[in-house]
VEXKEDREN-763577 format. One record per residue (C-alpha): residue in one letter; x, z, y. Coordinates in steps of 0.5 Angstrom, whole numbers, padded with zeros to 4 digits, always signed. Layout:
N
aXZY;...
***
This chain:
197
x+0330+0288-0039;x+0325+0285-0035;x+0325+0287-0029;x+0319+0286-0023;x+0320+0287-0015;x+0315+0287-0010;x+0317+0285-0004;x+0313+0287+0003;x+0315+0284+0009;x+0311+0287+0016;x+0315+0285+0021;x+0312+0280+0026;x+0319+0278+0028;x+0322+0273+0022;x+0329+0271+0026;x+0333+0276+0029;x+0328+0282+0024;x+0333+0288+0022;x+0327+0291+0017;x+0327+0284+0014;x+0336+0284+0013;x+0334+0292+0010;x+0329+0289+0005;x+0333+0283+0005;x+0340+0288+0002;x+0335+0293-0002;x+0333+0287-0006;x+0340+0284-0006;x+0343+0291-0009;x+0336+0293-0014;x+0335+0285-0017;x+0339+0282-0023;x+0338+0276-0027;x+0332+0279-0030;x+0328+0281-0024;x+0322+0277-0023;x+0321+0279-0015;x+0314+0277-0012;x+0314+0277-0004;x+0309+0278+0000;x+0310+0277+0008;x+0304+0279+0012;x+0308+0277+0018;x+0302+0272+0018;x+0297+0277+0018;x+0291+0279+0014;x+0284+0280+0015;x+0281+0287+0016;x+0276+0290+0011;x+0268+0288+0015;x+0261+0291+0012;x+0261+0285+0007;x+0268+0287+0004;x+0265+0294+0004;x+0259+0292+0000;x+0261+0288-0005;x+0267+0292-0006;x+0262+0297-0008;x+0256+0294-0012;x+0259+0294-0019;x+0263+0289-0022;x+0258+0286-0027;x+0252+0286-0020;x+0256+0282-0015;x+0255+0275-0014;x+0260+0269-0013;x+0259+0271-0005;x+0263+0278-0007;x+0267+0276-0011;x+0271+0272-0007;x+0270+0276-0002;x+0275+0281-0006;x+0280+0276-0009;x+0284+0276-0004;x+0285+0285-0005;x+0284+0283-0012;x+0290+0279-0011;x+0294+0284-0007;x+0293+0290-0012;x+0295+0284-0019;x+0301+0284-0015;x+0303+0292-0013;x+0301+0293-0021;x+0306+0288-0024;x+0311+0291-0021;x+0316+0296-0023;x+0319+0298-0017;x+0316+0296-0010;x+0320+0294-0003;x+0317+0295+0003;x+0320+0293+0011;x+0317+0298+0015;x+0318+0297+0023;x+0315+0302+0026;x+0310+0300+0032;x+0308+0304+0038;x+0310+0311+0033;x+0306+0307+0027;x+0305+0303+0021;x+0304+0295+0024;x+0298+0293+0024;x+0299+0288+0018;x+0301+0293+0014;x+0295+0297+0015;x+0291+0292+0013;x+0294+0292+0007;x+0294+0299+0004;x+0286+0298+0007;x+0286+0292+0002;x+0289+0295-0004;x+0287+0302-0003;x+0281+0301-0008;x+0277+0307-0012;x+0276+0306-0019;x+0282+0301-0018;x+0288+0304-0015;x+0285+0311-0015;x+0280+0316-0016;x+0275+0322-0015;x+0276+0327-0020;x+0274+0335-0020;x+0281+0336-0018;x+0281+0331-0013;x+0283+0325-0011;x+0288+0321-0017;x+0292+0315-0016;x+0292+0311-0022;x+0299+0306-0020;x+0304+0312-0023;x+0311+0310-0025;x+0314+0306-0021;x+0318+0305-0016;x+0318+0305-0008;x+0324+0304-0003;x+0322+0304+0004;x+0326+0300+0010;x+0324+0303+0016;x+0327+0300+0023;x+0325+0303+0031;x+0327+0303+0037;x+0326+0310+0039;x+0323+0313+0035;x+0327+0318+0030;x+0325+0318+0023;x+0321+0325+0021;x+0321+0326+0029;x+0314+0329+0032;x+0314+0323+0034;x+0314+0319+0028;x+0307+0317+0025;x+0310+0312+0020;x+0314+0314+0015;x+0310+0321+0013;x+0304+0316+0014;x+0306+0312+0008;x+0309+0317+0005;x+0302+0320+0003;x+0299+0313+0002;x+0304+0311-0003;x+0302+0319-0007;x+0294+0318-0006;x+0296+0312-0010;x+0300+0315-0015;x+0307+0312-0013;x+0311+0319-0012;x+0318+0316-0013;x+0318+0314-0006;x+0326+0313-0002;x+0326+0311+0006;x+0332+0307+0009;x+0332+0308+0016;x+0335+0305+0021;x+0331+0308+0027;x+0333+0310+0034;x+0336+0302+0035;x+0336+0301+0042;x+0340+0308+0043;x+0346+0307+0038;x+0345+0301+0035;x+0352+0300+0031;x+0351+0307+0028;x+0344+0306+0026;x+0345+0300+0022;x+0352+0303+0019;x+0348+0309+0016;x+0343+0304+0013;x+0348+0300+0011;x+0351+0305+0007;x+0345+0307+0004;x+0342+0301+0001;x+0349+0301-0002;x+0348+0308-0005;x+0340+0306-0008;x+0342+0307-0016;x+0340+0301-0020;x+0335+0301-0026;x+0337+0304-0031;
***
């Protein structure tokens, strides 16, 4: 059955990156013959949201100008790509305790109400349900689901405001401490993620 992967990539490092190795096995143990995988590396960067994105995003559709319209495109992008996927991977180094900065610039840009989520009288409802989220989280020093790690719980709860719930990490943390163990655990779980059914 035809298959959609989204693949992202945050790591400023394209030699030498292990959040990009994880990806690179996730990818290799969750993608067949049938899977279309879409990457998008944000190694390059991406613009942050300024007062004119924020104007356009919220003059309705229908009332923005060509101006505003291109000034979106690029979210507009970004967010085709996160719905056309069935499962999402995603590289998460984690610098200074948190997400990169290129993978905050990211969620900015696709965290869109009326879009990706929504207000209702019971709260905030994510609108991109169903799909699948497989996070490969590398670092340093800091251990995974530490006190000190403002990351993974960070993501997690971005991915539920946008109505993804079904969300697994792979960590290969602490790697400046004991490096061969981190990447051997990480390894094991890679090959441990069930494929789809």
């Amino acid at each position: 059955m035809p298959h959609t992967l989204l693949r992202i990539d945050s790591s400023a490092r394209r030699a030498g990156s292990v959040s990009r190795d994880l990806t690179d096995r996730i990818v290799a143990r969750l993608a067949d013959g049938d899977t279309d995988v879409i990457t998008r590396d944000l190694a390059t960067g991406l613009p942050q949201i300024t007062e004119s994105w924020i104007g356009a995003n919220f003059t309705p559709e229908a009332e923005r100008s060509a101006a505003q319209r291109a000034e979106l495109a690029l979210s507009d992008e970004l967010i085709a790509e996160l719905k056309a996927a069935d499962t999402v991977v995603i590289g998460l180094p984690i610098y200074n305790f948190a997400v990169p900065a290129s993978l905050k610039a990211w969620i900015d840009l696709v965290a869109r109400a009326g879009i990706t989520f929504r207000y209702s009288e019971a709260g905030p409802e994510g609108l991109l349900s169903g799909k699948r989220v497989v996070v490969a989280v590398t670092s340093g020093g800091t251990a995974m689901g530490s006190e000190i790690d403002h990351a993974t719980g960070y993501l997690a709860h971005v991915m539920r405001f946008l109505g993804l719930t079904d969300v697994t990490f792979v960590g290969a943390d602490r790697l400046a401490i004991d490096s061969e163990a981190s990447l051997a655990a990480a390894h094991l779980a890679v090959e441990a993620l069930p494929r789809a059914a």
